[in-house]
C-alpha positions, -999 to +999 in steps of 0.1 A: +497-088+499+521-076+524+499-072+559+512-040+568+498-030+537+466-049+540+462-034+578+467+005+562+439+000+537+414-017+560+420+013+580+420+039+551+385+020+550+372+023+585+379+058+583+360+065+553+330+041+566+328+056+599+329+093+588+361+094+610+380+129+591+346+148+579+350+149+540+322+169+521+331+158+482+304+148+464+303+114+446+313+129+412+339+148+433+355+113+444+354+100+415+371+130+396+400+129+425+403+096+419+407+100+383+425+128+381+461+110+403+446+075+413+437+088+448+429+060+464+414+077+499+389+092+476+384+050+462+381+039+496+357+064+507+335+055+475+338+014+486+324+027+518+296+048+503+282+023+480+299-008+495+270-024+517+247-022+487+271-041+465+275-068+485+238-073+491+234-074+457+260-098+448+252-120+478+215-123+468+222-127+432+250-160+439+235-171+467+268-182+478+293-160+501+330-166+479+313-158+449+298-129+465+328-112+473+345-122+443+317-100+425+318-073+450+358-068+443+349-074+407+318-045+404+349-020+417+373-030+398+349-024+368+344+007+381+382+017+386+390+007+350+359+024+335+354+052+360+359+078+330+328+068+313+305+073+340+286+103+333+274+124+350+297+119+373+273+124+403+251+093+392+282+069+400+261+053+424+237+042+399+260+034+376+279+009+397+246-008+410+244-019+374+277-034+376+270-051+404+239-073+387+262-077+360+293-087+379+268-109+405+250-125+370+285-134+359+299-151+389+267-168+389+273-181+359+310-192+362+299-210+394+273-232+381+296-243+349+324-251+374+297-271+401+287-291+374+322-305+368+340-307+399+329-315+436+344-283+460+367-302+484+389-265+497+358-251+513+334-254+545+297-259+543+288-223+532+262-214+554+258-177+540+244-201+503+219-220+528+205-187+540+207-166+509+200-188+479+190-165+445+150-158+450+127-156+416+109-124+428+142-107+427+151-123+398+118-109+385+122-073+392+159-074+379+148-087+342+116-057+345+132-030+361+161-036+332+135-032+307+125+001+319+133+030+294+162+047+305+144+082+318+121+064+339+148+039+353+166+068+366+140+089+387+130+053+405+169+053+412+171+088+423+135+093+443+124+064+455+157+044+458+183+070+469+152+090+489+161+119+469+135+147+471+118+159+438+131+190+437+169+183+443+163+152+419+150+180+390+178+203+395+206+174+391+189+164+363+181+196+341+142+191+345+112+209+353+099+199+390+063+191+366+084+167+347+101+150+373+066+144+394+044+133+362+075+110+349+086+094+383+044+087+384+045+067+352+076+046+362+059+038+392+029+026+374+049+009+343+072-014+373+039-023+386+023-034+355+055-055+345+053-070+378+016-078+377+024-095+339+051-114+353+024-130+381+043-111+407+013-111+435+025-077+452+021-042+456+050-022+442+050-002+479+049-036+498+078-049+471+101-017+479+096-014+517+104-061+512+136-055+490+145-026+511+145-043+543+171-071+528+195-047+514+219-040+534+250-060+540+277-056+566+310-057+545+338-070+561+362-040+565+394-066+548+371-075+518+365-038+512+401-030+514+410-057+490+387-043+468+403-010+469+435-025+467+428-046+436+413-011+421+438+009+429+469-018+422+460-040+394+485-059+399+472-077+429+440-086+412+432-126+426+424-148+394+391-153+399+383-117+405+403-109+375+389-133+353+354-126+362+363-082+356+375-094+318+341-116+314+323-076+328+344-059+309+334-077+276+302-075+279+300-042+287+314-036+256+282-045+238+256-033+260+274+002+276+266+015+310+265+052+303+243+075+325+225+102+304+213+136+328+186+148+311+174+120+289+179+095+325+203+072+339+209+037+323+204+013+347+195-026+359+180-011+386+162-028+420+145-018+448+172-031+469+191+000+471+167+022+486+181+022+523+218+015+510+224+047+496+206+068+520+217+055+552+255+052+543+282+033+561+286+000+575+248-010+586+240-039+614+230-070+591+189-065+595+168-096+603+155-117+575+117-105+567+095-131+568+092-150+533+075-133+504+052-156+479+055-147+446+023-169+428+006-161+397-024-133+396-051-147+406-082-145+376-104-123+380-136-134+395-172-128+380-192-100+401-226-101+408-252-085+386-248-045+404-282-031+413-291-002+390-282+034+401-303+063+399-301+100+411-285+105+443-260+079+440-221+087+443-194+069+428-167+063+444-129+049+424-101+034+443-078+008+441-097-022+438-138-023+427-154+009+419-181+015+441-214+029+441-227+045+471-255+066+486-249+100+497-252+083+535-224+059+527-244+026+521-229+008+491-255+003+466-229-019+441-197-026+434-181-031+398-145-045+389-126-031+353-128-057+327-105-089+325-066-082+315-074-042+326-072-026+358-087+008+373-065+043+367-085+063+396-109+082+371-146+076+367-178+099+361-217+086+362-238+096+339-263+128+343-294+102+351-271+078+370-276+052+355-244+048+333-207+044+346-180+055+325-143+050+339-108+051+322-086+014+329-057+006+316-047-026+298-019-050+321+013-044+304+043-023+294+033+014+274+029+008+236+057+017+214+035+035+189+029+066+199+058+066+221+057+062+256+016+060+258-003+038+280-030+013+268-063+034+282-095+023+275-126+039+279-150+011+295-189+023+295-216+003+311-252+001+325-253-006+361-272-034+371-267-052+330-232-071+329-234-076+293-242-042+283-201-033+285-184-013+257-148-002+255-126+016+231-089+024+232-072+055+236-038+053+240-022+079+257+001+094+286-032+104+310-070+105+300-098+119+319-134+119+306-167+137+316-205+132+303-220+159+282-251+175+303-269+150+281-259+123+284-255+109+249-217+118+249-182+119+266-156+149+269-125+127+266-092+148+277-062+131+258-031+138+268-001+127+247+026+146+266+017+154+299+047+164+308+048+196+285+010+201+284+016+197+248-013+185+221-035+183+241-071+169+228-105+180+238-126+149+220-163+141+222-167+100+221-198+086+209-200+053+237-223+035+210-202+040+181-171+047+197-164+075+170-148+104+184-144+142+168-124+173+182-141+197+207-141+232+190-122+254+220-091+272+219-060+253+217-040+244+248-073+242+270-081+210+292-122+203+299-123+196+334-160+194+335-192+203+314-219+229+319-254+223+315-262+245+289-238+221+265-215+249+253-200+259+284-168+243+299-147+244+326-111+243+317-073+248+328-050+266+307-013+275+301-005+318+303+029+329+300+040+299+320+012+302+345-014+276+350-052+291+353-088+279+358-111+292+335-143+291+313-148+288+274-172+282+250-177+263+223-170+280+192-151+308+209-118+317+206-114+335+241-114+318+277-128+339+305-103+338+332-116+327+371-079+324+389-044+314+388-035+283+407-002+265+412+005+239+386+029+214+408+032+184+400+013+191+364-020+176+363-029+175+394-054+203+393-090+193+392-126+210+389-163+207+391-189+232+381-217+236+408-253+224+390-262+263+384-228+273+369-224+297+393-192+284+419-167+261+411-150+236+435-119+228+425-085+213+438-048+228+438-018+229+459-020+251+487+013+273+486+014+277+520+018+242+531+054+237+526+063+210+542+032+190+521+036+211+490+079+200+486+062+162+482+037+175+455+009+163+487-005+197+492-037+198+473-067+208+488-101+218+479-114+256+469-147+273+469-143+298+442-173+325+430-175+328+391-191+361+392-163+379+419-136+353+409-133+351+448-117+315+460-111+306+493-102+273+503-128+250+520-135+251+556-128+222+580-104+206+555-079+183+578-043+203+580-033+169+579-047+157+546-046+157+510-073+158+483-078+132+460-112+139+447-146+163+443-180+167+432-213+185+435-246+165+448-269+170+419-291+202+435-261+220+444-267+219+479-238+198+491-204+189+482-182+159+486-146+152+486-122+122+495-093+131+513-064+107+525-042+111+556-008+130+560+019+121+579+039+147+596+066+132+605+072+121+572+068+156+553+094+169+578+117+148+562+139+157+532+145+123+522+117+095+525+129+060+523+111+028+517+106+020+553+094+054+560+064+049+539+052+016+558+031+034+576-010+026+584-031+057+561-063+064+566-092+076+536-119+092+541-150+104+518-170+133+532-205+152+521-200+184+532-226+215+530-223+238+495-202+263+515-182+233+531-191+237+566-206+209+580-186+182+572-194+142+577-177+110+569-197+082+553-169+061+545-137+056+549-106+028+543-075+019+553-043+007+537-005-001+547+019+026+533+014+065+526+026+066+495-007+045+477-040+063+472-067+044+484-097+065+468-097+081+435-124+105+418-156+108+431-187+117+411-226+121+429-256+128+400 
């Protein structure tokens, strides 16, 4: 190539990386100028865009820096020749990440055929494969995050990856704000799963913020110009980068790259490009992170025999053991879920407190049959017996349960499509038999607790679109409406009945907390009266914290709730990245008066990044 030629593109390049002539067009919008007359400004400023996460692809995936950059001017000039079937258009960046792991897979490929057969004599030491060589945790998350199905593949691209916020994410996408919160939540949990099969010893925060911090790559402002060049002029395609594009090209042609809008975006995705697409540009190469083992799981361990629980006891779900607690904070015992299972965050003890019932769900990928449900199981024990454990299975896309006021029974909440609040099942599960049978209550209704009298319920339903907290009976076909409440993200709304049946403490989003509310983090707890069908929210609630569960102590005379720490700064933001959600968080569980003044912490727990919850449900009897 002539270097007058070479020197305008690098420069075309700089330009675009550097923001140097203020250009608004949207990524479809480049790549429709760019198909509509070849423009190759509108190339270049796409190589800058999505340029540095390209690279650090390819140059993790070789482990070697020539075949890195013949991948990185291969992935583009994939994307100049099939630039018309990316759709929608605005999802190009996620599209061409795909490319990349393809492109990087390929080189890989070519290079290891041609090192077996020939000693390199034309190049130096290659100091870039010494640092860099392909790592199996990578490797790892590649091979799952490929298996994903393709609507869940495509929110981890666009919210956790790109930083996009929920909102703007659902209105690219044609999607309810509900949908995109309660499907982005079971991605989440369906990467971690396939990462905890695959003996992948890490948290799927800690994996981001790793991954994130390694990929960025400073790209060398010739290399991106030849790859504009070899886009825009075909003719000037080098060999190897040409040959590797056919080897792309062919198999693309048998597995296709589309990107759907609604139904998601098809995608080998990684975790890699979280701060490559939102912080744009040419990046300073970051320091290596210090290494990350990948070992196998380690096996669960037997617990010790749990002493046996009786009234006045609360039980407290979180990430790890389940723990039983007295209403001082003193941890009575401490339970793990059963082998090959691991806790979901929802647990209730029985009325005498001396039974534990809590949902798990089996390690693994959703089952195919019904589609898209999780493996829950219903696991039911005596405290204090470890043989005494019974579980059934009920698949489905989220399961809650409650006891019956006596005992002998559970309200299982079966949710098959969460997302629509569609089919919902009220079912009563015998834990001896594990038979179950159908709740008679009006259709569409969702227990959240049980009265004592054994006929009345506390329940949310759907009316004319609006989400409400209400009471019915069994055998009747009316509910007895208590008071609207914000339904975003679905699900999230819980509720317990006060001993007496005569207040309710519940948890919503609070509509005036903005900033908290745009993450879906704004939940708090409410106070409501069932006889005025007055709520107000509960005093001395931290403006800095959201609710994550609630219960009444068994008289009625106190309340409880966990809460876990907000970060300002961070809900300021209308992007959060990776790194933004390393950050300490605080949990705390607090026994509170029945009117919620009063408040005291007996417990509380700490854990790296704001995005986990540390404590689940709570339940006191």
């Amino acid at each position: 190539m002539p270097t007058h030629t070479l020197s305008a593109v690098v420069s075309r390049v700089r330009r675009a990386a550097l923001g140097a002539a203020p250009n608004v067009r949207t990524d479809g919008g480049l790549l429709g100028a760019f198909l509509a007359d070849r423009d190759s400004d509108a190339f270049a400023e796409l190589v800058a865009r999505f340029g540095p996460m390209v690279f650090a692809v390819c140059r993790r995936l070789t482990g070697h820096h020539q075949d890195a950059e013949d991948a990185f001017q291969a992935a583009f000039v994939v994307l100049a020749r099939k630039a018309g079937s990316v759709s929608p258009r605005e999802a190009v960046g996620v599209w061409l990440y795909g490319v990349a792991v393809r492109t990087a897979r390929e080189a890989r490929a070519v290079a290891s055929k041609r090192r077996t057969r020939e000693v390199p004599t034309d190049r130096l030491p290659d100091v870039a494969r010494a640092e860099q060589q392909p790592d199996d945790t990578g490797t790892v998350l590649h091979e799952e995050l490929a298996g994903l199905p393709e609507k869940f593949r495509a929110l981890l691209v666009l919210c956790d990856l790109e930083g996009r916020p929920q909102v703007e994410v659902a209105d690219r996408l044609e999607l309810p704000v509900g949908t995109v919160y309660s499907r982005l939540a079971t991605a989440r949990r369906l990467l971690a799963e396939r990462l905890r099969q695959r003996g992948v010893a890490l948290p799927v925060c800690g994996l981001s913020v790793w991954l994130a911090s390694t990929a960025r790559a400073t790209v060398p402002a010739e290399l991106s110009a030849k790859a504009v060049t070899a886009a825009v002029a075909p003719d000037s395609v080098p060999a190897a980068v040409a040959a590797l594009t056919l080897r792309v090209l062919q198999t693309m042609s048998l597995h296709k790259l589309n990107v759907v809008a609604a139904g998601g975006l098809v995608l080998v995705l990684g975790w890699v490009i979280a701060e490559c697409l939102t912080g744009g540009g040419f990046a300073q190469e970051p320091p290596r992170p210090a290494a990350v083992e990948t070992k196998k799981v380690d096996e669960p361990k037997p617990q010790p025999a749990p002493k046996k629980a009786g009234p006045g006891t609360l039980l407290l779900t979180r990430e790890g053991p389940f723990h039983v607690l007295t209403p001082d904070g003193k941890k009575v015992s401490e339970f793990s879920a059963p082998e090959k299972t691991h806790g979901s965050g929802s647990g209730r003890l029985s009325p005498d407190g001396t039974r534990v019932a809590v949902v798990v769900v089996e390690d693994g990928p959703p089952r195919a049959t019904p589609p898209e449900t999780w493996p829950f199981k219903v696991v039911v024990r005596t405290l204090g017996k470890l043989d005494s454990e019974k579980t059934w299975d009920l698949p489905a896309q989220n399961l809650n349960l409650n006891w019956t006021a006596d005992g002998k029974r559970l309200v299982v909440v079966k949710h098959p499509d969460v997302e629509h609040g569609k089919n919902v099942e009220n079912l009563l599960l015998d834990p001896e038999t594990g038979k179950t049978s159908t709740l008679d209550l009006p259709a569409g209704v969702q227990v959240l607790d049980c009265g004592k009298d054994g006929k009345t319920f506390l329940v949310t339903f759907a009316e004319e679109k609006k989400k409400k907290i209400g009471l019915a009976v069994l055998g009747d076909a009316t509910v007895r409406e208590l008071v609207e409440v914000p339904d975003w993200p679905p699900g999230g709304v819980t509720g317990r009945l006060s001993p007496d049946g005569t207040k309710v403490l519940f948890s919503a989003a609070d509509p005036e907390r903005k900033n908290a509310h745009k993450w879906g983090l704004s939940h708090r707890p409410y106070l409501l009266d069932v006889k005025t069908k007055k709520a107000e929210p509960v005093p001395e609630f931290p403006e800095n914290g959201r609710v994550t569960g609630i219960a009444w102590a068994p008289d009625g005379r106190r309340i409880a709730y966990a809460w876990q720490q907000l970060h300002d700064e961070l809900l300021k933001k209308d992007q959060i990245s990776a790194n933004d959600a390393a950050i300490e968080t605080e949990a705390f569980l607090v026994v509170a008066d029945a009117n919620g003044k009063n408040p005291k912490t007996i417990t509380s727990d700490k854990g790296p990044f704001a995005t986990n919850m540390i404590f689940g449900t709570i339940d006191w009897r």
